[in-house]
C-alpha positions in Angstrom: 250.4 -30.0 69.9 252.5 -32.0 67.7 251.2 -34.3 66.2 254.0 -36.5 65.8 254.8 -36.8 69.2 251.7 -38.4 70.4 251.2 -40.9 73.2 247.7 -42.4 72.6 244.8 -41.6 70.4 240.9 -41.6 71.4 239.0 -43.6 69.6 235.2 -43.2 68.5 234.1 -46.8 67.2 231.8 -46.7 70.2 230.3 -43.1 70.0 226.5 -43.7 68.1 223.2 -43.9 69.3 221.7 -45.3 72.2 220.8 -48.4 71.0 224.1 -48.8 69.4 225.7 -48.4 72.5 223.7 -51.4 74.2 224.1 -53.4 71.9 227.4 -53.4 70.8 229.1 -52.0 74.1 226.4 -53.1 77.2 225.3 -49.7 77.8 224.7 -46.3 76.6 226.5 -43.1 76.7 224.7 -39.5 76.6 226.2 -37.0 75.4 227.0 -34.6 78.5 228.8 -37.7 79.8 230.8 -37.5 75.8 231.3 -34.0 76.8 232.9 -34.5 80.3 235.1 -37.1 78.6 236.2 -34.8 75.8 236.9 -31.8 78.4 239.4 -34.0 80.6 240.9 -35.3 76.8 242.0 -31.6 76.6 242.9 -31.0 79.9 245.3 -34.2 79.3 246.3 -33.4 76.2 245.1 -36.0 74.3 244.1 -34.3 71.6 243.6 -37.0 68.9 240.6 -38.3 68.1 240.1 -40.8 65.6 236.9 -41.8 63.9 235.7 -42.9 60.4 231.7 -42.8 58.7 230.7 -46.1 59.6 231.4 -45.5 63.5 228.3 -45.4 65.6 226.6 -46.5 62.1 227.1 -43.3 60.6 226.7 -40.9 64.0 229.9 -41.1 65.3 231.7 -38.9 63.4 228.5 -36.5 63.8 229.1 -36.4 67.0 232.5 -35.3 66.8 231.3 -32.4 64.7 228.9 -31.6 67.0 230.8 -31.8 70.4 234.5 -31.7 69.8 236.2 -28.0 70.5 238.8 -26.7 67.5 241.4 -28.4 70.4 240.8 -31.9 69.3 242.5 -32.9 66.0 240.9 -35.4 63.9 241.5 -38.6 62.2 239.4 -39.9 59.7 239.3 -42.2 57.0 238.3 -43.1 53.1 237.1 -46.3 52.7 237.5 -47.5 49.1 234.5 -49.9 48.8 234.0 -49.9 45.0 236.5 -49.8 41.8 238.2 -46.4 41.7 236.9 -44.0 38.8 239.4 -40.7 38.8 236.5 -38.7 37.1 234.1 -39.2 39.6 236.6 -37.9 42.5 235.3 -40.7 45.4 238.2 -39.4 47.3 236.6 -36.0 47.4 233.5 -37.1 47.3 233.9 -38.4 50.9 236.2 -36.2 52.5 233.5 -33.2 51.6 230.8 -35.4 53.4 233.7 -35.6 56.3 234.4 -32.1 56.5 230.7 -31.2 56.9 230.1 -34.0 59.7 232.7 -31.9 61.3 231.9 -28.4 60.5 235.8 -27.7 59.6 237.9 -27.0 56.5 240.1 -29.5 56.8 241.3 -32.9 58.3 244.6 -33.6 60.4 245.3 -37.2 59.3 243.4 -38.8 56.1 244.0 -42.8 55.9 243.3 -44.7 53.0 241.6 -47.6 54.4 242.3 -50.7 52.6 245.0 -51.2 49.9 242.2 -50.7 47.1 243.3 -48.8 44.2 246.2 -47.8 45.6 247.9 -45.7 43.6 244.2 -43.7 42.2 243.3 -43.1 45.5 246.4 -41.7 47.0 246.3 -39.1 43.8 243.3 -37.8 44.9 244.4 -37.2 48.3 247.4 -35.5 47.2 245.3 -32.9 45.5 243.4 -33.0 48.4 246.8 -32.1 50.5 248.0 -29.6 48.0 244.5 -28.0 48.5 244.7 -27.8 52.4 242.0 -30.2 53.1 244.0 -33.3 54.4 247.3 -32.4 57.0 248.8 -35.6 56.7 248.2 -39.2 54.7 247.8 -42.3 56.5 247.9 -45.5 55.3 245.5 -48.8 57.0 244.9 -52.3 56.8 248.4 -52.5 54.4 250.9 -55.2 54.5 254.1 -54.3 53.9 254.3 -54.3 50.1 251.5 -52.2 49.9 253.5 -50.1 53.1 256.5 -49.7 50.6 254.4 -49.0 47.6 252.5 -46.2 49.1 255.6 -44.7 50.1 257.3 -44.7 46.9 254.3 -42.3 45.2 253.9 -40.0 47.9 257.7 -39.9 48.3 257.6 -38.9 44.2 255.8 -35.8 45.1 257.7 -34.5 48.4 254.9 -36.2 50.8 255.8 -37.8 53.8 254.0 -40.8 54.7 252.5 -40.0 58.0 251.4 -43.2 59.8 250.1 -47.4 59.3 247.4 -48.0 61.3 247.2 -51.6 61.6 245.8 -54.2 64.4 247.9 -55.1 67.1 248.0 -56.2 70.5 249.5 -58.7 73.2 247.4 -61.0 71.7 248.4 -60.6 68.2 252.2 -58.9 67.0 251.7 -60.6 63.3 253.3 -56.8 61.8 256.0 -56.7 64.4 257.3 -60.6 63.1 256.8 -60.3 59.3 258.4 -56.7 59.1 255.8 -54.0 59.1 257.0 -52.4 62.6 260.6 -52.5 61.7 259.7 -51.0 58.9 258.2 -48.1 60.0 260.3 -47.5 62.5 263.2 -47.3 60.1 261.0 -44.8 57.4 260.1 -42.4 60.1 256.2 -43.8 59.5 254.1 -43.8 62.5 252.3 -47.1 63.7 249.1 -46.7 65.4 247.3 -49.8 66.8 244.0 -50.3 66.7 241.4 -53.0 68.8 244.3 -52.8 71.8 241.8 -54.5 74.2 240.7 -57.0 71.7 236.9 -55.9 71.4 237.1 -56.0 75.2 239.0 -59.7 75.3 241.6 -58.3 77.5 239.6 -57.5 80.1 238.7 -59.7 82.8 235.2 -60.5 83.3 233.0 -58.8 85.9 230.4 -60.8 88.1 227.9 -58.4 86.9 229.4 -57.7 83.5 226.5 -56.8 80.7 225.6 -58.3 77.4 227.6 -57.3 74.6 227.7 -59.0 71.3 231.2 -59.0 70.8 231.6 -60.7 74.4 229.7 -63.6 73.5 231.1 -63.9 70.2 234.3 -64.2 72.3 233.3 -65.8 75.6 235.0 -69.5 74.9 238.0 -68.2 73.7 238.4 -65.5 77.3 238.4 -68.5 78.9 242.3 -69.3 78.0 243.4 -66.0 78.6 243.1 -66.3 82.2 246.8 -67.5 82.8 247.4 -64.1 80.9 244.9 -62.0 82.9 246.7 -63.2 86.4 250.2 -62.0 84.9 248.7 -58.7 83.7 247.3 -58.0 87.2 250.5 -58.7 88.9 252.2 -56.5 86.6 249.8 -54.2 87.1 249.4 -53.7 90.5 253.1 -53.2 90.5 252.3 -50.0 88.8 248.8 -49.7 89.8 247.0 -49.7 87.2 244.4 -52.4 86.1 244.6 -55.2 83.7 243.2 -53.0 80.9 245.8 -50.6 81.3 248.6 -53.2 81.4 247.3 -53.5 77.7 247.3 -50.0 76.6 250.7 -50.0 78.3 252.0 -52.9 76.6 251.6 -51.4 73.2 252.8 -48.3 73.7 256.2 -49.7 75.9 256.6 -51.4 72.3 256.7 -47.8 70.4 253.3 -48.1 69.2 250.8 -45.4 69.6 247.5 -47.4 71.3 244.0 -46.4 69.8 241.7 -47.0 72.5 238.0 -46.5 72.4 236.2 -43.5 75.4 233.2 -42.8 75.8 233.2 -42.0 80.0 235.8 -39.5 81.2 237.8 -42.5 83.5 238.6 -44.2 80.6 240.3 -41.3 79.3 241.9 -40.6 82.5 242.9 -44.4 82.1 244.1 -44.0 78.8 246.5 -41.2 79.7 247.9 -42.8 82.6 248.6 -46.2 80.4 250.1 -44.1 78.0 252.9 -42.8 80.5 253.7 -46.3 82.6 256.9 -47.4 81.9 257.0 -51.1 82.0 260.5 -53.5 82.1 261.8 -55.6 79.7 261.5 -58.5 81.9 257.7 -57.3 81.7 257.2 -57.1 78.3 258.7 -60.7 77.9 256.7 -62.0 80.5 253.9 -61.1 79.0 255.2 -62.2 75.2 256.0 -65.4 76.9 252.5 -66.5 78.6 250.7 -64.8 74.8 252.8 -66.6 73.0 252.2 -70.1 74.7 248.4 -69.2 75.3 247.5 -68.9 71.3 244.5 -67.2 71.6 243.4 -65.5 68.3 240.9 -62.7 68.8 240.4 -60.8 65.8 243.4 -61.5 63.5 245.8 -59.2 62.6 244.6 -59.0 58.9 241.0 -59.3 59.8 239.9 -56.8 56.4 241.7 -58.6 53.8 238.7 -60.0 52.7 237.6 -56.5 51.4 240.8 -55.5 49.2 240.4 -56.9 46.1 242.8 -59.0 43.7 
């Protein structure tokens, strides 16, 4: 598989422990349900799985390791949480600690996080490239001057910049309109998006929906999508599909590669068939238009800024 010519990614924020699972996502998976999911992944050829050590509060990526066939190709991440020292070799460090989670040699895509340290920690994973141990660098959570900045030191040693991976949605399309997309698009630089469904938010309630922290956090605000959930369902029973998958299909009609978190083999099967609906341009305005109007701000595009320090 090439990887980049991809459709969708899997995403593992949801893969952890039982109680994990009920908590933050209503109910629990185990894992010969994870395996049956994985199994029609690969019979799909989705073959990206992305992940990162605080998913599933620390299991996730465990669980990747442990149930994942050498088919799957992995996406991880470094997370620069504290000031970069190049003696100490954090980089490494954590990409070790990766590789033994998944009981491989290297990793297919390595993102640097947040815009931390920029420059020290993209050093370290260009030794890390030159050694074998990362495939490609990816870049998340940048703006675009961090964007163009990466991409000038990597470009200095002959290394393409693989991908951004950024949030982005029908609810929020802050890197399309200040730049970051076109961008991209123009360097040859992947986007993926990440939080497609908005934590769940663009999905439709259910009469006997569960508890999930996220969805209470959230419950006012659902209430103003619903002149956006009734165009999303005419949409998509035009190409029969569900509201969920309008989503998906939204992002990737826009050149976008959709991260979208499976833990049960239909939403893979839902994933893949999002990922190949070709939706019109009257559509895609539509669906702008009624967004647009609605200003309903789930997570925000720059949601980690927070973190990267001054």
């Amino acid at each position: 598989m090439n990887i980049s010519d991809l459709k969708a990614v899997v995403g593992t924020n949801s893969w952890g422990s039982a109680f994990y699972g009920k908590v933050l996502r209503g109910s629990a998976v185990d894992d010969a349900t994870l395996k049956e999911a994985i199994q029609l992944a690969v019979k799909l050829n989705l073959l990206v799985f992305d992940t990162a050590q605080d998913y599933g509060l620390g299991k996730g990526q465990k669980m990747i390791g442990e149930l994942c066939p050498e088919e799957i190709m992995i996406s991880a991440k470094f997370t620069p949480s504290s000031k970069h020292k190049y003696e100490y070799g954090q980089v490494r460090e954590s990409i070790e600690n990766d590789l033994e989670d998944f009981h491989r040699d290297y990793v297919d895509i390595y993102w640097l996080h947040l815009p931390n340290d920029i420059e020290q920690n993209l050093r370290e994973m260009i030794q890390l490239y030159h050694e074998g141990k990362i495939r490609h660098i990816g870049i998340s959570n940048f703006n675009l001057a961090e964007c163009q900045r990466a991409k000038m030191i990597l470009d200095a040693e002959h290394i393409p910049l693989y991908g951004v991976q950024n949030h982005y949605s029908l609810l929020d399309r802050t890197w399309e309109k200040n730049g970051v997309l076109d961008w991209c698009k123009e360097n040859d630089v992947k986007f993926w998006a990440w939080a497609v469904l908005e934590e769940g938010l663009l999905v439709p309630p259910k009469k006997d929906e569960k508890f999930t922290i996220m969805k209470f956090i959230f419950e006012r605000k659902r209430e103003k999508l619903y002149p956006l959930y009734k165009a999303m369902h005419e949409i998509g029973k035009e190409h029969r599909i569900s509201i969920a998958q309008v989503a998906m299909a939204y992002v990737s009609n826009k050149g976008i590669i959709p991260i979208c978190g499976c833990r049960k083999p239909y939403q893979i099967a839902q994933l893949y068939k999002a990922s190949q609906v070709k939706l019109s341009d009257v559509e895609i305005r539509r669906l702008e238009r009624i967004s647009d109007r609605l200003q309903v701000n789930i997570l925000g595009a720059d949601m980690f800024r927070f973190a990267v320090r001054k």
